[in-house]
DRENDO-1510 file (C-alpha; in Angstrom, 1 decimal, always signed):
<recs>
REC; n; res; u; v; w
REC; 1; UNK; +119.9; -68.4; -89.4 .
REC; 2; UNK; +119.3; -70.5; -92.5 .
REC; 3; UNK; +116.6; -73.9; -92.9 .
REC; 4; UNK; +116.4; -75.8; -96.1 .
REC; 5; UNK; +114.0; -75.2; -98.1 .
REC; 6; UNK; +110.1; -76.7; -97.0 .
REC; 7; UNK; +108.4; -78.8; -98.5 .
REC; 8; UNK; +104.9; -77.7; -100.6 .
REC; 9; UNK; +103.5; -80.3; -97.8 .
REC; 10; UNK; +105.3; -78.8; -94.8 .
REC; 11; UNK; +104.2; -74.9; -96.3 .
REC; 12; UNK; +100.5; -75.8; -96.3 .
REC; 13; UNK; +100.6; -77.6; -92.6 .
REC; 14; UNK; +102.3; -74.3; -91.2 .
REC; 15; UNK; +99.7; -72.1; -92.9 .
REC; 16; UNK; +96.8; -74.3; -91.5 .
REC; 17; UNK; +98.3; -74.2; -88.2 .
REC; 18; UNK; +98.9; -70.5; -88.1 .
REC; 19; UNK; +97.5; -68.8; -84.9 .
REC; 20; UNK; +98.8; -65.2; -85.3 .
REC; 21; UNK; +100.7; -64.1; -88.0 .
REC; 22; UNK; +102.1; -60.3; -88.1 .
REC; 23; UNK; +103.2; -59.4; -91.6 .
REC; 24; UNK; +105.6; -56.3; -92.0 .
REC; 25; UNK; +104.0; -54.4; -89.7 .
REC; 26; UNK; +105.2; -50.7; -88.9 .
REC; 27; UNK; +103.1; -48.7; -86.2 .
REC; 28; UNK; +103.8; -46.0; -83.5 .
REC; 29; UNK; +102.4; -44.0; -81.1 .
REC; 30; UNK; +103.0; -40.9; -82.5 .
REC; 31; UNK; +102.4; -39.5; -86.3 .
REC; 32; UNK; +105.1; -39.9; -88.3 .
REC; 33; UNK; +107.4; -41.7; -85.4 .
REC; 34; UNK; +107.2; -45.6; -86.1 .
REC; 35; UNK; +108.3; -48.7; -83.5 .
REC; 36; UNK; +107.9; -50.9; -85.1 .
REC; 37; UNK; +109.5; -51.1; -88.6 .
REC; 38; UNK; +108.4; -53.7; -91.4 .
REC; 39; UNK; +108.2; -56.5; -88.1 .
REC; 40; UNK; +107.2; -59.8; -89.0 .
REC; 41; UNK; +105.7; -62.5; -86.8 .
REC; 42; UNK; +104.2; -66.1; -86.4 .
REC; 43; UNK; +103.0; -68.2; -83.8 .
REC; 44; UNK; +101.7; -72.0; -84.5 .
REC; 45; UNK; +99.2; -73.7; -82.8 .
REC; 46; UNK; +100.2; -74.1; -78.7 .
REC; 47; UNK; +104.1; -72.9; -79.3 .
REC; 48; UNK; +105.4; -70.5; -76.7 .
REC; 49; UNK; +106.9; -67.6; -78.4 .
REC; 50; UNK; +109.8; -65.0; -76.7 .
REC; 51; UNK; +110.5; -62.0; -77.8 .
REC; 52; UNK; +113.9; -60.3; -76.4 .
REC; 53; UNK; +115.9; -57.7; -77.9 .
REC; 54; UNK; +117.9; -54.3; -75.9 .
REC; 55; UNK; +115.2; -51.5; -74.3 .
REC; 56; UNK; +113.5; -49.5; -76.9 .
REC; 57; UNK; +113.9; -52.5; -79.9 .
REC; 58; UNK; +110.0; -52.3; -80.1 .
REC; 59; UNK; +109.1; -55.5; -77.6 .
REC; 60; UNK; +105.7; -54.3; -76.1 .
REC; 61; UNK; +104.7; -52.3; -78.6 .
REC; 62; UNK; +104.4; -55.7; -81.1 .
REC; 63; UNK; +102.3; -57.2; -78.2 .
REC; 64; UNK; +100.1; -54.3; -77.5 .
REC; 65; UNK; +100.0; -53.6; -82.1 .
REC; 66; UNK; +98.8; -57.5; -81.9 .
REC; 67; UNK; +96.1; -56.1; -79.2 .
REC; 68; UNK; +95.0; -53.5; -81.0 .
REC; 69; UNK; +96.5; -50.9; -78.5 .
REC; 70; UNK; +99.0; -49.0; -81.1 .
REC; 71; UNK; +98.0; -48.1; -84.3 .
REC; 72; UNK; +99.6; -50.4; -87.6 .
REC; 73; UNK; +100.1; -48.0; -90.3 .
REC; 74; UNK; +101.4; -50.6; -92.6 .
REC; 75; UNK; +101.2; -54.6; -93.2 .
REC; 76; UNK; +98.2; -56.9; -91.3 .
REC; 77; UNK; +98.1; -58.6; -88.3 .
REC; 78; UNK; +96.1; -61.8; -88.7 .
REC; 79; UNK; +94.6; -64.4; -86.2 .
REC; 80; UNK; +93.7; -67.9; -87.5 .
REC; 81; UNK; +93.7; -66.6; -91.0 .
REC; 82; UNK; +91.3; -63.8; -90.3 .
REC; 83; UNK; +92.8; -60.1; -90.2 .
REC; 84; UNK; +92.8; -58.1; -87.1 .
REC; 85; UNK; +94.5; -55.5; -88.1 .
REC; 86; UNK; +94.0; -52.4; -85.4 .
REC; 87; UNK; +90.9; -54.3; -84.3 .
REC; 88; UNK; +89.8; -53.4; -80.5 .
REC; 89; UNK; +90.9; -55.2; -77.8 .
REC; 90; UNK; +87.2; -56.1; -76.6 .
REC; 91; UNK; +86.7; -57.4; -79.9 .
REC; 92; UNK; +89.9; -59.5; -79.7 .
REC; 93; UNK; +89.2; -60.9; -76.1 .
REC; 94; UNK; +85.8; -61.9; -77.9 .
REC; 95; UNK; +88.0; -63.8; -80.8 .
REC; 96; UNK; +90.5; -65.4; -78.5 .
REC; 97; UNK; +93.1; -63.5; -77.8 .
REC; 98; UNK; +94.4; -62.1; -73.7 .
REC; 99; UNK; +96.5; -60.0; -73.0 .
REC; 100; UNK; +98.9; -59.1; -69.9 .
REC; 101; UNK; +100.4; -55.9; -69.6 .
REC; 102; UNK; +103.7; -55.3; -67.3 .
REC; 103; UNK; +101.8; -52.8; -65.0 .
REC; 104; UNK; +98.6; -51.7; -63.5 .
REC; 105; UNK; +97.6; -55.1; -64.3 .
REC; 106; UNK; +95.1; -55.5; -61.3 .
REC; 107; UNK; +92.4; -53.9; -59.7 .
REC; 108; UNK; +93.8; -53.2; -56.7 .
REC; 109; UNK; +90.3; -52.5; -53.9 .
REC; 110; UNK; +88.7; -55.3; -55.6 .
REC; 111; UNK; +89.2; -59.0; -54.4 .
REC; 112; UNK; +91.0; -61.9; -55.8 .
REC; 113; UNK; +87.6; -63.5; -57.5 .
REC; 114; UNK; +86.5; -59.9; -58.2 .
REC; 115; UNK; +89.5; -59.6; -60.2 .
REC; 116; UNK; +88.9; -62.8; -62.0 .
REC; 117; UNK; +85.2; -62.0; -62.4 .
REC; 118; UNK; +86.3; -58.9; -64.4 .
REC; 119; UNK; +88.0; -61.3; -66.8 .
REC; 120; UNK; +84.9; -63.0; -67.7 .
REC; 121; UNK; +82.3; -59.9; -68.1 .
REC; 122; UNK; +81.9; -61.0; -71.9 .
REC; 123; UNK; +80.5; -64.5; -70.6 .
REC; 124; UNK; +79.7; -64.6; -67.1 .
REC; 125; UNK; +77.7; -67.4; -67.1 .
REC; 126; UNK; +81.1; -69.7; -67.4 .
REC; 127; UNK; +82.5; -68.5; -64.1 .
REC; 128; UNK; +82.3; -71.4; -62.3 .
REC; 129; UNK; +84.4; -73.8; -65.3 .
REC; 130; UNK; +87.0; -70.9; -65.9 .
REC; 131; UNK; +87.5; -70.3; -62.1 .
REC; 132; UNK; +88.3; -73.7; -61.8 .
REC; 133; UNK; +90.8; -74.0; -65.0 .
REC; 134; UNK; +93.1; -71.1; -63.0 .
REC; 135; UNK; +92.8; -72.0; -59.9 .
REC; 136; UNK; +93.8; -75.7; -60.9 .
REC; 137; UNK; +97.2; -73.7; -62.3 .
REC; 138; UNK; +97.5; -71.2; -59.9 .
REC; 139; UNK; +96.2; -73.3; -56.6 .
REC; 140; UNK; +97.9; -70.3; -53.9 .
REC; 141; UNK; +95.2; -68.1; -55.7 .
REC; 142; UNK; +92.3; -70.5; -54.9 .
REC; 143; UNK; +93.0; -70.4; -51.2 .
REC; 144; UNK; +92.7; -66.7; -51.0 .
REC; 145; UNK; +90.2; -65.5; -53.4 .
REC; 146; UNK; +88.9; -63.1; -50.9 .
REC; 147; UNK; +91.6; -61.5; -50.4 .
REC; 148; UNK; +92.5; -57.4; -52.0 .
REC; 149; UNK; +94.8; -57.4; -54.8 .
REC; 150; UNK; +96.0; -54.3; -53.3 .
REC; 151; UNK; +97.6; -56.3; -50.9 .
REC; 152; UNK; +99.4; -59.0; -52.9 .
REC; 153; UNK; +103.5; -58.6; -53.6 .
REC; 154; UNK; +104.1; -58.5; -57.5 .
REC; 155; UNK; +104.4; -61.8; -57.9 .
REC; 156; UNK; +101.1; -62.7; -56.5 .
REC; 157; UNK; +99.4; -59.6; -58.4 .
REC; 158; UNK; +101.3; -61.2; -61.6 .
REC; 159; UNK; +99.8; -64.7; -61.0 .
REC; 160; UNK; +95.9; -63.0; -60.5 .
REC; 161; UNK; +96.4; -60.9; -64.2 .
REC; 162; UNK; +97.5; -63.9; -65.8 .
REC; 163; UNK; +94.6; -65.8; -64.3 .
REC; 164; UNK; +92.1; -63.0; -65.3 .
REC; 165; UNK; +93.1; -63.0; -69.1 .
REC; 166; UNK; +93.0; -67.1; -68.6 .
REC; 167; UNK; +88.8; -66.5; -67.7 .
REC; 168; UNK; +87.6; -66.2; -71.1 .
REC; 169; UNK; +89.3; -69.3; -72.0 .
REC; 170; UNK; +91.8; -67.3; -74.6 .
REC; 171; UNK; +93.1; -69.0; -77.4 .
REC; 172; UNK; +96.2; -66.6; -77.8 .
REC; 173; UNK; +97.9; -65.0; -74.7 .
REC; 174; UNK; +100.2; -62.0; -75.0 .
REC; 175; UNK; +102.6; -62.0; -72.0 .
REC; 176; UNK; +104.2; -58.5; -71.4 .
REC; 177; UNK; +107.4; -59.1; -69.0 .
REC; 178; UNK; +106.0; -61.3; -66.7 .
REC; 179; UNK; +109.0; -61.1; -65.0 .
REC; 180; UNK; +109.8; -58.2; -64.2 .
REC; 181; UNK; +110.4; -56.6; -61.1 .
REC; 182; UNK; +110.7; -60.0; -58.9 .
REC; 183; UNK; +112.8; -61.5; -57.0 .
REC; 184; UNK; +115.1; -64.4; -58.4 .
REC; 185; UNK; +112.6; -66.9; -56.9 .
REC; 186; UNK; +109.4; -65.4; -57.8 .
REC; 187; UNK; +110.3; -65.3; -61.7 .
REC; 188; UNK; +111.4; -68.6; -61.6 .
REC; 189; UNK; +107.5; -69.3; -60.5 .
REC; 190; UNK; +106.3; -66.6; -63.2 .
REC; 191; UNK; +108.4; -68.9; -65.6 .
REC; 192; UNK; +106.9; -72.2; -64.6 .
REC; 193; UNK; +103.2; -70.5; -64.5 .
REC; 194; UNK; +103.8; -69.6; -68.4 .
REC; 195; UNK; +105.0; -73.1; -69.0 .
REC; 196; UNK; +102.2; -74.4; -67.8 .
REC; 197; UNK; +99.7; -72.3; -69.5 .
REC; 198; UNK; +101.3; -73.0; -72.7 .
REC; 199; UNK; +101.1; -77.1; -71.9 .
REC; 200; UNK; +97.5; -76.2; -71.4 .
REC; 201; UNK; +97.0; -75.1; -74.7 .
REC; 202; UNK; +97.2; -72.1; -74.6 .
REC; 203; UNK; +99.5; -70.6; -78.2 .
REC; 204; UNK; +101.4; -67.9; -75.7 .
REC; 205; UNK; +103.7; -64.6; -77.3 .
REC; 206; UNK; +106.0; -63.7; -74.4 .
REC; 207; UNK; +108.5; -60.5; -74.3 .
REC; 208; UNK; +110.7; -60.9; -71.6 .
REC; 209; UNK; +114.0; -59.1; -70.7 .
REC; 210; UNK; +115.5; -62.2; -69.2 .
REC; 211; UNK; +116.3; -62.8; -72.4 .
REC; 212; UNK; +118.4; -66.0; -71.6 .
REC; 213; UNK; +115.9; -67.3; -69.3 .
REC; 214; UNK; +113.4; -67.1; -71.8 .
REC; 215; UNK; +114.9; -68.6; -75.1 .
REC; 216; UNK; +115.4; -71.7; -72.2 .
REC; 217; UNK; +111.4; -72.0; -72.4 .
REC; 218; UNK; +110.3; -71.1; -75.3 .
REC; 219; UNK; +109.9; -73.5; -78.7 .
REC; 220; UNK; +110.7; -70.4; -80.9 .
REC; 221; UNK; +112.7; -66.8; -80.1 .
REC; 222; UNK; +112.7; -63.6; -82.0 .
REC; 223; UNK; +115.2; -60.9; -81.2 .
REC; 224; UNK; +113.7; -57.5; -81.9 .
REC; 225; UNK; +116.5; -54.5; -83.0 .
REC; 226; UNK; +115.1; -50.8; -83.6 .
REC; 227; UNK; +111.9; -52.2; -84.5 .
REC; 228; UNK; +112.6; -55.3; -87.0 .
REC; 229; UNK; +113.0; -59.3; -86.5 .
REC; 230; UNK; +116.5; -59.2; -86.6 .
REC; 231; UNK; +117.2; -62.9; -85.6 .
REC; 232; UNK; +114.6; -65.8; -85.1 .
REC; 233; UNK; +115.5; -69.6; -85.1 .
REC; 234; UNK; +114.4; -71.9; -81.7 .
REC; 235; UNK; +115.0; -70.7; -78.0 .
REC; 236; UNK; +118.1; -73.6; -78.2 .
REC; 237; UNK; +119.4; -72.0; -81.8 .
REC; 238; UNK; +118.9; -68.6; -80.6 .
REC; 239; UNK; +121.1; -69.5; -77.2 .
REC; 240; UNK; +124.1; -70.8; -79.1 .
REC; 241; UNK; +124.0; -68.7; -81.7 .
REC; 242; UNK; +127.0; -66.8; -81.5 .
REC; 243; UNK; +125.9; -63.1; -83.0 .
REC; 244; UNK; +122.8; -63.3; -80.4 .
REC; 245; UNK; +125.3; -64.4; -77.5 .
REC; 246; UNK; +127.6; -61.1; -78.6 .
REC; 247; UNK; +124.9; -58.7; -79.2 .
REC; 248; UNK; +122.0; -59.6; -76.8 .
REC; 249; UNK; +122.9; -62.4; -74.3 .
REC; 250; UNK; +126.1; -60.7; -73.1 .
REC; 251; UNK; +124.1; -57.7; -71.4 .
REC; 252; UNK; +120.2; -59.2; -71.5 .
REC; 253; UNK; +121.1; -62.3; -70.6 .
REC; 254; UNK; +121.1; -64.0; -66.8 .
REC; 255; UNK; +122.6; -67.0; -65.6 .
</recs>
């Protein structure tokens, strides 16, 4: 997908508006077996980012490289200009940044608040603020904050880890298939939830195998293949486009 060329003006207002920026990274789990291949990445100031691309393409392991949770052999990761690069994850929550993972996302004996409690042990003394900030976006959590997480169906467990990474007031949040695993009514709540974290200002980086579903919410889409940006343009461009329709939306993509 081609743009004109920028401006110098329009250059310098991306690059002061930069939230995360992932520069040719390559990184894997294992020595000498890379995910991740020369992947490039950037998220601007309160945009809601998708990621989609077939199984294996590399999705959560950008997310969890960005989270300091894989190790980048090669390029930087940086957040508001600052490098990051295979920084911890405490350190990161510290800077901004949350992070959901897909699974084992809750604790499941401890309660609802419990849970949220957890996500604020780096500044406890803002519980009361925070707790009112989720439960103002997840108001079913609000009503049952003594309930065990063990007990919740996915969807509900979904909507207390996003609410826990929302306690430290992130400025980043890394969505790992929010999705997945719920019914068709459930993910179009786990949709509507990440809208309206992002409209709270929240900059949010979302991989998601409803690929179709997603590029319908997001301002911007990349389409991950063996570990590189093979395709980016806006969730609309991305939809219509008719190499991402053949290759990706025909089997990732739900009506």
């Amino acid at each position: 997908m081609t743009n004109s060329e920028p401006t110098a003006s329009a250059v310098l207002e991306a690059e002061t508006d930069t939230v995360v920026e992932v520069d040719t990274v390559t990184a894997g789990y294992l020595p000498g077996v890379n995910i991740l291949n020369s992947c490039s990445l950037v998220a601007r100031q309160g945009e809601l980012i998708g990621i989609i691309g077939p199984n294996g393409a590399g999705k959560s392991t950008l997310l969890k490289a960005i989270f300091g949770l894989v190790k980048v052999r090669e390029g930087k990761i940086r957040l508001n200009g600052e490098e990051i690069t295979n920084l911890k994850a405490n350190k990161l929550v510290a800077k901004g940044v949350g992070f959901v993972p897909q699974t084992n996302n809750v604790f499941p004996s401890l309660t609802i608040q419990e849970n949220l409690e957890m996500g604020l042990f780096q500044k406890p003394k803002g519980l009361k603020e925070r707790l009112a900030f989720v439960v103002d976006i997840f108001p079913e959590l609000g009503k049952r904050l003594t309930q065990r997480a063990g007990s919740l169906s996915g969807g509900e467990r979904q909507m207390v880890a996003m609410s826990r990474a929302l306690m430290m007031g992130p400025h980043v949040l890394l969505l790992d298939e929010p999705s997945a695993g719920l019914s068709p009514v459930r993910q179009d709540e786990a949709f509507l939830r990440v809208k309206e974290i992002n409209r709270a200002g929240v900059t949010t980086i979302m991989v998601e195998q409803n690929a179709r579903r997603c590029l319908q919410i997001c301002d911007r889409g990349y389409v991950l293949d063996q570990g590189r940006d093979a395709y980016t343009g806006t969730g609309r461009d991305l939809l219509n486009d008719p190499k991402v329709i053949g290759l990706y939306l025909g089997t990732l993509g739900q009506d």
